[in-house]
HTML snippet that shows the backbone in 3Dmol.js (N, CA, C, O; Angstrom):
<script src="https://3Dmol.org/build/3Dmol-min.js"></script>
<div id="view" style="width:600px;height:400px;position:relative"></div>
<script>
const pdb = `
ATOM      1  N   UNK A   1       0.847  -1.177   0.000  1.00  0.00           N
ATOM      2  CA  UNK A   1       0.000   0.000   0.000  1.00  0.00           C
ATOM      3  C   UNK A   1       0.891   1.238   0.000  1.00  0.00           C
ATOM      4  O   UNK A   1       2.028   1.212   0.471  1.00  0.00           O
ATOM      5  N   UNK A   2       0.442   2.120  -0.441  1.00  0.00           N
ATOM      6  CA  UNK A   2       1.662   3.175  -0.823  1.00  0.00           C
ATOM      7  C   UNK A   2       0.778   4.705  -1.116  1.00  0.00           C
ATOM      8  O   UNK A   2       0.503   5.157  -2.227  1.00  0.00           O
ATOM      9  N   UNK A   3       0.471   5.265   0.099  1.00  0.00           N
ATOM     10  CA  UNK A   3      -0.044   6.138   0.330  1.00  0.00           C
ATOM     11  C   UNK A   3       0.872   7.822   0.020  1.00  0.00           C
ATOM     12  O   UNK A   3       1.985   8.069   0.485  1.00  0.00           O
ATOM     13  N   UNK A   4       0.158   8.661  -0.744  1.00  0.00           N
ATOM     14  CA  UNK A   4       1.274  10.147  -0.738  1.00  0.00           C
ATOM     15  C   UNK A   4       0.722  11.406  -0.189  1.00  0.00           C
ATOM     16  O   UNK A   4      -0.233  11.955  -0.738  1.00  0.00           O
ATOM     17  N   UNK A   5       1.175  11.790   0.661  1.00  0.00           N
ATOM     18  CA  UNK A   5       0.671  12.959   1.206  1.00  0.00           C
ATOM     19  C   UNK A   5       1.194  13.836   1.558  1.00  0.00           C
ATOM     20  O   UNK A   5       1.589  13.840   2.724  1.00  0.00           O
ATOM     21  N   UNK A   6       1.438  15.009   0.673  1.00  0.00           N
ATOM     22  CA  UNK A   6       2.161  16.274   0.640  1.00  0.00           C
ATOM     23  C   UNK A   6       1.695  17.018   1.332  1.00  0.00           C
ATOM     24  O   UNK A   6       0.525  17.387   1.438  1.00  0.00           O
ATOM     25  N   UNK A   7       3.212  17.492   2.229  1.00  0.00           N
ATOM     26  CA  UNK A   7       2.807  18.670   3.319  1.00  0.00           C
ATOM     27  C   UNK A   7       3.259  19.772   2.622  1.00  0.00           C
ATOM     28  O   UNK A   7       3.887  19.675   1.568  1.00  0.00           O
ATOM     29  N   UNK A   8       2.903  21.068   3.285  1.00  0.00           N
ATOM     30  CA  UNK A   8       3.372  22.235   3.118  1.00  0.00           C
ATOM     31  C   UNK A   8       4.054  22.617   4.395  1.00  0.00           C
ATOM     32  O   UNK A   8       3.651  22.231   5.493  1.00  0.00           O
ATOM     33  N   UNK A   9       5.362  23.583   4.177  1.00  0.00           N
ATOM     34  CA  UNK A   9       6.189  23.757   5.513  1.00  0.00           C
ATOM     35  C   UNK A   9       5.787  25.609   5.602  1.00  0.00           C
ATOM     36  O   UNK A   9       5.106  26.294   4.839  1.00  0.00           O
ATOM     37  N   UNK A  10       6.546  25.984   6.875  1.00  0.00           N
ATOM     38  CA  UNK A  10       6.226  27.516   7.133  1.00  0.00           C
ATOM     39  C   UNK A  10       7.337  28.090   5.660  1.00  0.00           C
ATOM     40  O   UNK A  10       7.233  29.114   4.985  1.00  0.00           O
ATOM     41  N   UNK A  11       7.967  27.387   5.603  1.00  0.00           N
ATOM     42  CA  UNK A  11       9.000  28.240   4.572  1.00  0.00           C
ATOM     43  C   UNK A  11       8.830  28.371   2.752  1.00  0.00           C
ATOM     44  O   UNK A  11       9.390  29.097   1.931  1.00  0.00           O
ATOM     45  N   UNK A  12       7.770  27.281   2.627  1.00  0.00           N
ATOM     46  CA  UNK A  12       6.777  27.048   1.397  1.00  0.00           C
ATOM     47  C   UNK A  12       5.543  28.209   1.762  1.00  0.00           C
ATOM     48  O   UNK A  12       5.247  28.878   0.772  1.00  0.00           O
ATOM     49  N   UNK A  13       4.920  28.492   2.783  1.00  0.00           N
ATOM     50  CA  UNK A  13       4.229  29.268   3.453  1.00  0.00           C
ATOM     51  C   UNK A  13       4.536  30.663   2.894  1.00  0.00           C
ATOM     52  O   UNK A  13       3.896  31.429   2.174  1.00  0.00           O
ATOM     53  N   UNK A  14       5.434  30.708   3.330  1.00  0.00           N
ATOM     54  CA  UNK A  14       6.373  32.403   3.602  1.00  0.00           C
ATOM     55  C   UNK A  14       6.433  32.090   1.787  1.00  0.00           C
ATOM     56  O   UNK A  14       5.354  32.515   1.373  1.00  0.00           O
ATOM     57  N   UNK A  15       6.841  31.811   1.188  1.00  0.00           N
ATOM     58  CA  UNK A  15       7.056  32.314  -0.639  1.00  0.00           C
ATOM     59  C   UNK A  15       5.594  32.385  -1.237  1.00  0.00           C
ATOM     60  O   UNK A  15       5.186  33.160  -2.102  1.00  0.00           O
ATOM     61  N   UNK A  16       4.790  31.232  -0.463  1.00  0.00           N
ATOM     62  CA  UNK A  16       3.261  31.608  -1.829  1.00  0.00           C
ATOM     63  C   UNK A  16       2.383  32.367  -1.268  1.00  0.00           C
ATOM     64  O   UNK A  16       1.478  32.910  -1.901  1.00  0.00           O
ATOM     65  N   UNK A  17       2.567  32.491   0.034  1.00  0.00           N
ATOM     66  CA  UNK A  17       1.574  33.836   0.380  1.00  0.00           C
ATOM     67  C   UNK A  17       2.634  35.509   0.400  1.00  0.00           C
ATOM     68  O   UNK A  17       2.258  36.679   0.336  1.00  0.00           O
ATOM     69  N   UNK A  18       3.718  35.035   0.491  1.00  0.00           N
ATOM     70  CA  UNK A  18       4.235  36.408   0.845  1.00  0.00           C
ATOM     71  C   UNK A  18       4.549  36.971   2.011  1.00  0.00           C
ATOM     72  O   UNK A  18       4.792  38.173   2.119  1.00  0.00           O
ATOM     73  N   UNK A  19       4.568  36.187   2.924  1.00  0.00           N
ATOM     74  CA  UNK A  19       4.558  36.799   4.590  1.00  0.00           C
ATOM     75  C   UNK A  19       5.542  36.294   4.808  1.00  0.00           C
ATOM     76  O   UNK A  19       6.125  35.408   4.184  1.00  0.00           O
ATOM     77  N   UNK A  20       5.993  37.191   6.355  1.00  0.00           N
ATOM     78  CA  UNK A  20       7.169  36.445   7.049  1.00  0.00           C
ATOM     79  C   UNK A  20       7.052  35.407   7.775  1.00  0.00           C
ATOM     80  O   UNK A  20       6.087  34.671   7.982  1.00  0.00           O
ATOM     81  N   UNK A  21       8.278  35.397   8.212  1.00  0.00           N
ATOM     82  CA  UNK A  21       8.496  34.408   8.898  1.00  0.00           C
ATOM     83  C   UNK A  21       7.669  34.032  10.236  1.00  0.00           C
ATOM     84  O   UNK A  21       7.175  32.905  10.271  1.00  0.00           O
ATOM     85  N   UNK A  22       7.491  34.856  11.290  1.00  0.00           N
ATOM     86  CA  UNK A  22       6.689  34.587  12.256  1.00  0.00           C
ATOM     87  C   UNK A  22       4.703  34.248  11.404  1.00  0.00           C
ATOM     88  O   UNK A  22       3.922  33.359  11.739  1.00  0.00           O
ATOM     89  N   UNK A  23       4.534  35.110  10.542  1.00  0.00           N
ATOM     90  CA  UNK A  23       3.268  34.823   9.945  1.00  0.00           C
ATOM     91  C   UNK A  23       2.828  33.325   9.517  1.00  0.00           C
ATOM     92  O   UNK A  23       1.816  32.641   9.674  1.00  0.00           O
ATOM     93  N   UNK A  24       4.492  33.098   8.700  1.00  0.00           N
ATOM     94  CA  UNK A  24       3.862  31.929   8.356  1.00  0.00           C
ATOM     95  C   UNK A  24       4.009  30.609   9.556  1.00  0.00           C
ATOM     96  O   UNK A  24       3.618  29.479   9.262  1.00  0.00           O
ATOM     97  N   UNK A  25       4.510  30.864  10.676  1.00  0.00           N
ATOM     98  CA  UNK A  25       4.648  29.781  11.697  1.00  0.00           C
ATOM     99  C   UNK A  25       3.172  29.942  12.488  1.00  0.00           C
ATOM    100  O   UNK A  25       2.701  28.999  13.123  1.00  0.00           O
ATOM    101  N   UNK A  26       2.646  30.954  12.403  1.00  0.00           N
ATOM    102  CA  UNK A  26       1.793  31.189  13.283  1.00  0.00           C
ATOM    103  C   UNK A  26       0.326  30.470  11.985  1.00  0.00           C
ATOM    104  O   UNK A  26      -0.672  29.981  12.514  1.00  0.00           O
ATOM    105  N   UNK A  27       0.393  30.501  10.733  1.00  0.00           N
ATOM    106  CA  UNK A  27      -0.631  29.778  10.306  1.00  0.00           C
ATOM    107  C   UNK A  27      -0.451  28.309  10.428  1.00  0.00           C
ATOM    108  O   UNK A  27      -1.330  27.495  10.714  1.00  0.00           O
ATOM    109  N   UNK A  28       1.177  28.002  10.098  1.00  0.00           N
ATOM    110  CA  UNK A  28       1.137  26.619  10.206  1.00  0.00           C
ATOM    111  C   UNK A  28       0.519  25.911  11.751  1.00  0.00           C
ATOM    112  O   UNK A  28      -0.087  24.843  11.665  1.00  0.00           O
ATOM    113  N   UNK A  29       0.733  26.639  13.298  1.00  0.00           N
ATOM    114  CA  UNK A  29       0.453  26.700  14.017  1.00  0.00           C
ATOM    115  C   UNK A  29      -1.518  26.604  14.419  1.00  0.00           C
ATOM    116  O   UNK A  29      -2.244  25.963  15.180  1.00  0.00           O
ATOM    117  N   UNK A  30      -1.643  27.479  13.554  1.00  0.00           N
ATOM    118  CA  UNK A  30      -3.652  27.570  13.595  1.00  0.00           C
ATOM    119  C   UNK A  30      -3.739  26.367  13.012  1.00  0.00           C
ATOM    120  O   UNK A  30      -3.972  25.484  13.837  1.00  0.00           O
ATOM    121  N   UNK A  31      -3.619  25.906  11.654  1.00  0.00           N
ATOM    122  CA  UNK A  31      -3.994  25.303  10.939  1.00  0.00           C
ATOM    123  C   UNK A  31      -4.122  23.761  11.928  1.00  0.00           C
ATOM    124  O   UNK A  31      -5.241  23.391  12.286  1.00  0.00           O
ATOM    125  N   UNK A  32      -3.147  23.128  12.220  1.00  0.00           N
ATOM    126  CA  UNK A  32      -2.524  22.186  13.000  1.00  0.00           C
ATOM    127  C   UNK A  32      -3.539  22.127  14.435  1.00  0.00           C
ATOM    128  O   UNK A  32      -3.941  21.139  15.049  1.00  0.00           O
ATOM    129  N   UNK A  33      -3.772  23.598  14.691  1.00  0.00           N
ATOM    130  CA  UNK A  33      -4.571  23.245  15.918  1.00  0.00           C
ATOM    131  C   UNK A  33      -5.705  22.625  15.668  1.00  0.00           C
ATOM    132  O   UNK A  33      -6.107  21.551  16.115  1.00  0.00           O
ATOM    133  N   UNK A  34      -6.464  23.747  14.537  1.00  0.00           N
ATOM    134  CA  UNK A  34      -7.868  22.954  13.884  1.00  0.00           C
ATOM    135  C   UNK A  34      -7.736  21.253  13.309  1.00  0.00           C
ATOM    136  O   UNK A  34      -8.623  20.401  13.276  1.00  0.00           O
ATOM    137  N   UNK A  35      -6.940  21.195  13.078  1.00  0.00           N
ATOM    138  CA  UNK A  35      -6.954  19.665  12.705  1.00  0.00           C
ATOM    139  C   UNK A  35      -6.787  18.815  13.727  1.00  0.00           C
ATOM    140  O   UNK A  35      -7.259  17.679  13.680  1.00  0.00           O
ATOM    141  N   UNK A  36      -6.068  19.288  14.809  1.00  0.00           N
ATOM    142  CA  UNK A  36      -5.933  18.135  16.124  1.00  0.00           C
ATOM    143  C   UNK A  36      -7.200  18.261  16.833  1.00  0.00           C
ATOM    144  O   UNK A  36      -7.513  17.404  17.658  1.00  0.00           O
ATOM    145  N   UNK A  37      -8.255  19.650  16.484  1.00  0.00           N
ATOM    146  CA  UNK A  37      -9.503  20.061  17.342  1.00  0.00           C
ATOM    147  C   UNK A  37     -10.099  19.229  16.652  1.00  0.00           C
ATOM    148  O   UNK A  37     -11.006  18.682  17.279  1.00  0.00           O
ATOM    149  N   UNK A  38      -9.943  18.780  15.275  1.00  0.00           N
ATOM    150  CA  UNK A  38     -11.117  18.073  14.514  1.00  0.00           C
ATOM    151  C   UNK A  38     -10.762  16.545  14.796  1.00  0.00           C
ATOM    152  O   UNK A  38     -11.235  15.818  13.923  1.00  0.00           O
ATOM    153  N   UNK A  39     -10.112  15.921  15.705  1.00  0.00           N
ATOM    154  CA  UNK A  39      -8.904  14.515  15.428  1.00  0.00           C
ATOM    155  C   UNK A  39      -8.211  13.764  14.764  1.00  0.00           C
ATOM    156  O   UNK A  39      -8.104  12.540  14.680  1.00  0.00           O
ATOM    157  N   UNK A  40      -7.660  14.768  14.208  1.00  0.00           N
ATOM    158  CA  UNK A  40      -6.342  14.288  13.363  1.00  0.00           C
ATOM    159  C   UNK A  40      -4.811  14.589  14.305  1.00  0.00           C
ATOM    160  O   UNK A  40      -4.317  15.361  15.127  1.00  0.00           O
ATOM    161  N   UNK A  41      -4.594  13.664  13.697  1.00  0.00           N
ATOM    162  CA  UNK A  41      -3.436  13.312  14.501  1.00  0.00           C
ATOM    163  C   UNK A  41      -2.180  14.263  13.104  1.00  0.00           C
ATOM    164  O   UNK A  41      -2.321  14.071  11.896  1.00  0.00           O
ATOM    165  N   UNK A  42      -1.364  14.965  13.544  1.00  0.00           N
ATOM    166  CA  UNK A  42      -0.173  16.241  13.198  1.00  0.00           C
ATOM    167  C   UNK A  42       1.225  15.843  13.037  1.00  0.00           C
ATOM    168  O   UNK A  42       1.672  14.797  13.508  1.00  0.00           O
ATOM    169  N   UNK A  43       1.956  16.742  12.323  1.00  0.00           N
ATOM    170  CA  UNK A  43       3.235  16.254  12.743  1.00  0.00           C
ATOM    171  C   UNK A  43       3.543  18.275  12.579  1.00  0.00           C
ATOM    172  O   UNK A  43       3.290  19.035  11.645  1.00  0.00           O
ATOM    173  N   UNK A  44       4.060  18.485  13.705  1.00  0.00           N
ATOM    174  CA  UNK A  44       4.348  19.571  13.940  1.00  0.00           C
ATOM    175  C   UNK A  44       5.489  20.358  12.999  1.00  0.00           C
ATOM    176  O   UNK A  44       6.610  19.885  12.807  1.00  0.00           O
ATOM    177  N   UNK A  45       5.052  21.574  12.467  1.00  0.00           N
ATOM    178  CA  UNK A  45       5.677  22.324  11.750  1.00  0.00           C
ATOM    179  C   UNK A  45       5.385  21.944  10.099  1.00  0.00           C
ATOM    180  O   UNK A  45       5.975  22.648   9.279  1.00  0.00           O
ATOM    181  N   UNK A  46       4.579  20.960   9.640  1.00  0.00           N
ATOM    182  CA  UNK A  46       3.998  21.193   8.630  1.00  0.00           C
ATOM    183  C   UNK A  46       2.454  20.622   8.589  1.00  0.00           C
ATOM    184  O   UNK A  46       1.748  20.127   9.468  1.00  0.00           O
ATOM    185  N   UNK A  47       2.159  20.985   6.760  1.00  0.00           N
ATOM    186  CA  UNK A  47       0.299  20.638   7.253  1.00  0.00           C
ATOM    187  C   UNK A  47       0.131  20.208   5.951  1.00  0.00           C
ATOM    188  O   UNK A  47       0.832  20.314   4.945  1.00  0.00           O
ATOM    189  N   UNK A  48      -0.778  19.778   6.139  1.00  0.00           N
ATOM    190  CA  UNK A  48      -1.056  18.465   4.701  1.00  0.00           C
ATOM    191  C   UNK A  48      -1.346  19.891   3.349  1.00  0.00           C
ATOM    192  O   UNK A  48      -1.782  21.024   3.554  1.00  0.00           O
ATOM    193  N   UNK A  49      -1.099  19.536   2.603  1.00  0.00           N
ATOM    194  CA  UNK A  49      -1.223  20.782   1.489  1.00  0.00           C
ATOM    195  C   UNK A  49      -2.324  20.509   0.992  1.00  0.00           C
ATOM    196  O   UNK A  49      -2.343  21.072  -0.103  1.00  0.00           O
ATOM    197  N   UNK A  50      -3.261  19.971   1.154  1.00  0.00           N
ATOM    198  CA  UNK A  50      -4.790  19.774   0.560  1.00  0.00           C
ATOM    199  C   UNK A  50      -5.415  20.655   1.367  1.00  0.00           C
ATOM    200  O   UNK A  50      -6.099  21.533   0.841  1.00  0.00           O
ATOM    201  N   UNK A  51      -5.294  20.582   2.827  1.00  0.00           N
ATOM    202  CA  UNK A  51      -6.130  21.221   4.008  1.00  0.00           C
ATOM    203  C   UNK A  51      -5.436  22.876   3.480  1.00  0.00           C
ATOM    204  O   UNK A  51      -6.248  23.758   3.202  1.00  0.00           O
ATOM    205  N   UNK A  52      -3.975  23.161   3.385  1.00  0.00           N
ATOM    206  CA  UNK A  52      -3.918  24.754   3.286  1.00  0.00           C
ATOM    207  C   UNK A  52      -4.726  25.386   2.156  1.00  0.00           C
ATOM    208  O   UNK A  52      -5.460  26.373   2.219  1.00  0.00           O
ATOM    209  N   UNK A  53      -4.385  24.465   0.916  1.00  0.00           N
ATOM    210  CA  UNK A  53      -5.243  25.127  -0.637  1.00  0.00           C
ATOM    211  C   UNK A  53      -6.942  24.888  -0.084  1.00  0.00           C
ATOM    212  O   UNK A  53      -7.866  25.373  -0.737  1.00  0.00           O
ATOM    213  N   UNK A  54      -7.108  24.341   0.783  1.00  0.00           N
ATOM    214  CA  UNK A  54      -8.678  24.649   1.092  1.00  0.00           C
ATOM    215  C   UNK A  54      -9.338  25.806   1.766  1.00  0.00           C
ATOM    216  O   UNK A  54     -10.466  26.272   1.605  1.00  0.00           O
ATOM    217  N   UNK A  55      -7.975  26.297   2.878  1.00  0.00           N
ATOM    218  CA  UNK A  55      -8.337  27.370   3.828  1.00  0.00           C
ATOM    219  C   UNK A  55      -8.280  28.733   2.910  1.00  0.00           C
ATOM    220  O   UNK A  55      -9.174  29.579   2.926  1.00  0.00           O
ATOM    221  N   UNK A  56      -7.093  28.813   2.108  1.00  0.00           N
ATOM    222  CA  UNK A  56      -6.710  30.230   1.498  1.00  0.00           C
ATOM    223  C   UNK A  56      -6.694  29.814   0.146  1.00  0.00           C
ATOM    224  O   UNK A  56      -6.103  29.056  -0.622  1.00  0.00           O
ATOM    225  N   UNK A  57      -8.027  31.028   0.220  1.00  0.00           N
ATOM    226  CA  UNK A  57      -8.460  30.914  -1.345  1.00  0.00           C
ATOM    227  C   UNK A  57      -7.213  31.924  -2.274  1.00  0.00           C
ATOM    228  O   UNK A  57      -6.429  32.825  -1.978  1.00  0.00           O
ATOM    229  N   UNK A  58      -7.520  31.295  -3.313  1.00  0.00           N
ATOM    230  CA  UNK A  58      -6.342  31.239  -4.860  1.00  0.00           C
ATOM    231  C   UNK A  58      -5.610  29.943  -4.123  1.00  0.00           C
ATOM    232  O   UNK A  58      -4.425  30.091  -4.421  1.00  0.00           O
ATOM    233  N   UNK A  59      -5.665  29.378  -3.738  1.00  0.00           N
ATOM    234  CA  UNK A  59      -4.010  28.590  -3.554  1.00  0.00           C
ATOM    235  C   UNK A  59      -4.485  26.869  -4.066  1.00  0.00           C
ATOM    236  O   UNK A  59      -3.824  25.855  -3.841  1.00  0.00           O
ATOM    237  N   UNK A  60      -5.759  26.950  -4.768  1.00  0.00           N
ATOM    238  CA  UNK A  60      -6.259  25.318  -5.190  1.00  0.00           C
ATOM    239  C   UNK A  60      -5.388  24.909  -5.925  1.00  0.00           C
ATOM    240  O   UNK A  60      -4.807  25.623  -6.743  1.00  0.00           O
ATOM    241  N   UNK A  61      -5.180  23.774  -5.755  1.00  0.00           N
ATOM    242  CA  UNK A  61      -4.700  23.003  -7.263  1.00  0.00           C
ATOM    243  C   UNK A  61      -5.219  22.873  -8.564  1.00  0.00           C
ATOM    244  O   UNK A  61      -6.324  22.334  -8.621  1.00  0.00           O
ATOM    245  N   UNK A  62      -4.814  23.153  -9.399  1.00  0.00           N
ATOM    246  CA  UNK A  62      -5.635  22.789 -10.817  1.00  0.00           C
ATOM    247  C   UNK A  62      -5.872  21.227 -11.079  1.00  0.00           C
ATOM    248  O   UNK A  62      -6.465  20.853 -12.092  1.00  0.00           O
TER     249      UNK A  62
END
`;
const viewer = $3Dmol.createViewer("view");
viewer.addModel(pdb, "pdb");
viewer.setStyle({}, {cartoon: {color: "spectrum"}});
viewer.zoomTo();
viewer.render();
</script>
């Protein structure tokens, strides 16, 4: 079985939105909370890149 699931990091963060550095730790930070509030289990300091292109609009995949 061979599962793929691309994260996004704060430093992928910081280039496609444009923010700094504390900005983008502090979304990776929200984001992560809502997902452990919803029970998902995290791995700290990044976030699945399906869940970010869902929160902030322009950022979908084609």
């Amino acid at each position: 079985m061979q599962v793929k699931v691309s994260y996004i990091t704060a430093n992928d963060i910081m280039e496609v939105l444009g923010v700094g550095r504390s900005k983008a730790y502090g979304i990776v930070r929200e984001l992560n909370q809502e997902l452990e509030e919803s029970g998902y289990n995290v791995i700290r300091g990044k976030v699945p890149i399906r869940y970010f292109q869902k929160k902030f609009y322009g950022c979908e995949s084609e």
